[in-house]
Structure formats: structure tokens, C-alpha cells
N, C-alpha and C positions, 0 to 999 in steps of 0.2 A: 504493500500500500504506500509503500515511502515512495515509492516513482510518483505513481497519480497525484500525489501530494505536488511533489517538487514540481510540477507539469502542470497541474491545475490547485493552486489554491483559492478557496471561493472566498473571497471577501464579501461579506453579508450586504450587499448591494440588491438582494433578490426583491426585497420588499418596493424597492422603486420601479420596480418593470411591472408590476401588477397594471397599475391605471393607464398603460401606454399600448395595450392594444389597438384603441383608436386613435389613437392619437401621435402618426405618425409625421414625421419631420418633413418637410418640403424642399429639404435641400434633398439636389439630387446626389445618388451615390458614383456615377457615372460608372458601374462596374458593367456594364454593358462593352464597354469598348475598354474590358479589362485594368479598369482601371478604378482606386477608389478615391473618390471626393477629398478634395485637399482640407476642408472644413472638418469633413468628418472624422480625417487623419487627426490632422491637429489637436483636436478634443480626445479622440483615443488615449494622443501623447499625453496630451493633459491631466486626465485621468489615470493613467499608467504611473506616472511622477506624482501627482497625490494619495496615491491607494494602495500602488502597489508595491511589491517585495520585492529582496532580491532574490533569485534562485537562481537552475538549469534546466535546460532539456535535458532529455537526456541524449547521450551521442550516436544511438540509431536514426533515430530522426533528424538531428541536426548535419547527420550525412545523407539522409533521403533528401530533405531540403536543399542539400548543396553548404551547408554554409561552415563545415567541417569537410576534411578528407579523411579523417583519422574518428573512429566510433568514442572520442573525448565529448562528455561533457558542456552544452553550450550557454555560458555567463549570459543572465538575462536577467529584465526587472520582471516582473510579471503581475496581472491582477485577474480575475475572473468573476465572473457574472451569472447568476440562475436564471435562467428566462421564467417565467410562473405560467407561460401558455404550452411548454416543451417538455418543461425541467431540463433542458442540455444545457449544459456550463458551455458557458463561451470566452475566451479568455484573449491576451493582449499580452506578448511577451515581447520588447527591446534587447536587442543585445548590447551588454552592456563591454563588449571588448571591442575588434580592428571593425568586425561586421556588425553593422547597425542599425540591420532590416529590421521590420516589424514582422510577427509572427503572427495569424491570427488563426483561433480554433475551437473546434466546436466538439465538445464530447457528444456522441449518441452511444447508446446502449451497447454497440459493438465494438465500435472504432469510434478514432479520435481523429476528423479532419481538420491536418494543417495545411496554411496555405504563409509562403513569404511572400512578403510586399518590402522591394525598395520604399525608400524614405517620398517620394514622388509619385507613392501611390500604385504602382505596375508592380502585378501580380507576376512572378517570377518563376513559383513553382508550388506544388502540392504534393501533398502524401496522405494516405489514411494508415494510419498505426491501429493493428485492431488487440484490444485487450487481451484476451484470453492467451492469444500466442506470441504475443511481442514483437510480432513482425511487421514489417511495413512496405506499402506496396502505393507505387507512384499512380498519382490518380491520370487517366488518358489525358487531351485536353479540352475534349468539349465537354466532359463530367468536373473537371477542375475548371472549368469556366463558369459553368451553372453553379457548382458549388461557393464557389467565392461571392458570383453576385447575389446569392442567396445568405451568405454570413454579412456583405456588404450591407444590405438592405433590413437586417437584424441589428445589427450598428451605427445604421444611419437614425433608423426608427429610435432608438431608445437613447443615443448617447448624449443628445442636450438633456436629457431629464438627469444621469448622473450625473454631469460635470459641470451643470449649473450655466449661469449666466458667464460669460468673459469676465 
């Protein structure tokens, strides 16, 4: 359990996603053209630097990602979030050494999809890591496309209500 831990810690944020079903954001996420909303990035950061911990990934994934070559350990800040319409923990990992992509990820019941995003928003790469066997398997790209704009659009919607007013 210590992995899932260092990987997703839930910071009790759950209680603020309840009333935002409807009440989604109008900035766009523009993950359609792979890409995600510089607004929306920003408040991510934001959010990540107020809430969040330090930890790792750990170094299977951070080599499915690309952002290791070596199965070490990836230095990050991280924070995570319960959706109350899901229950899947969604979380926001910074690396906090040379590589300084943002990680973003979504627990579902089997696997864990991640996806890296440069600082610029462009979605770089994906993997799903499925629990039970600790394996990881690189998502195609038009299911790591659909995936991302579908975590995009989960972050777009909810992320002014945690990270408040600028």
C-alpha cells in the first residue's frame, strides 16, 4: 500500500467537488487539439504549491512516461483529489528535479491513467499502470487522446472551485 500512497495521496479536497457537477467552468480546456488550457494549467500549479506534498512515482512509470531511463524513483510534488460523482482520485504530480513536466492521473478500479504534459500544456505521453500486477502498458494514441481530454475536462470543471479566486 506504500506505492499507492507515495503515487496518490488524497488531500481531503473531496468535499469541494460535490456542488460542481453543474457547475462547470467556461474556460475552454482546448484538449481537443491535445492540448491543455494554459489557465487551467496554471491553477493546477497553483494548487499543487498550496496543497501539495513532496513524494515519487515510482520508477516503472516514470520510464513508461519517458521521463527516466533507469526504473529510479521520480522526485515530484504531488496533490490528489476524490471526484464525489466517480470516486476516482485524480491527482497532479510536478517534478521537482532537471524534468519538470506535469503528470496528470486518474485512479479507476483497475489501472491508474497517467498522462505527461510539458509545462505548455502538450500532452506528451500516456500509460495505464494496472494495480493488481504492476505492470504498465502504453496507452495507443487515439485512446491516450480521448483519455487526456476526458481528465482535461475533469480539471477544467472543478479546478476554480479548489484554488479559489487569483
Amino acid at each position: 500500500m506504500k506505492f499507492l500512497r507515495s503515487l496518490f495521496p488524497v488531500v481531503i479536497l473531496a468535499t469541494s467537488l460535490s456542488p460542481l457537477a453543474s457547475r462547470a467552468q467556461t474556460t475552454p480546456t482546448h484538449a481537443a487539439d491535445g492540448v491543455l488550457a494554459p489557465s487551467v494549467l496554471a491553477q493546477m500549479l497553483r494548487l499543487n504549491t498550496a496543497s501539495g506534498h513532496d513524494g515519487e512515482m515510482p520508477g516503472s512509470i516514470a520510464v513508461a512516461l519517458g521521463l527516466t531511463t533507469a526504473e529510479q524513483p521520480w522526485p515530484d510534488r504531488q496533490v490528489a483529489v476524490v471526484s464525489n460523482d466517480t470516486g476516482a482520485v485524480h491527482a497532479v504530480a510536478v517534478g521537482l528535479g532537471s524534468v519538470q513536466d506535469v503528470i496528470l492521473s486518474v485512479r479507476g478500479p483497475v489501472a491508474i491513467s497517467a498522462f505527461r504534459v510539458h509545462r505548455d500544456g502538450t500532452l506528451v505521453s500516456a500509460t495505464n499502470f494496472f494495480i493488481s500486477t504492476k505492470a504498465t502498458s502504453a496507452l495507443p494514441p487515439e485512446q491516450a487522446r480521448s483519455s487526456f481530454i476526458d481528465e482535461c475536462a475533469f480539471w477544467s470543471s472543478h479546478i476554480g472551485r479548489l484554488v479559489g479566486p487569483a
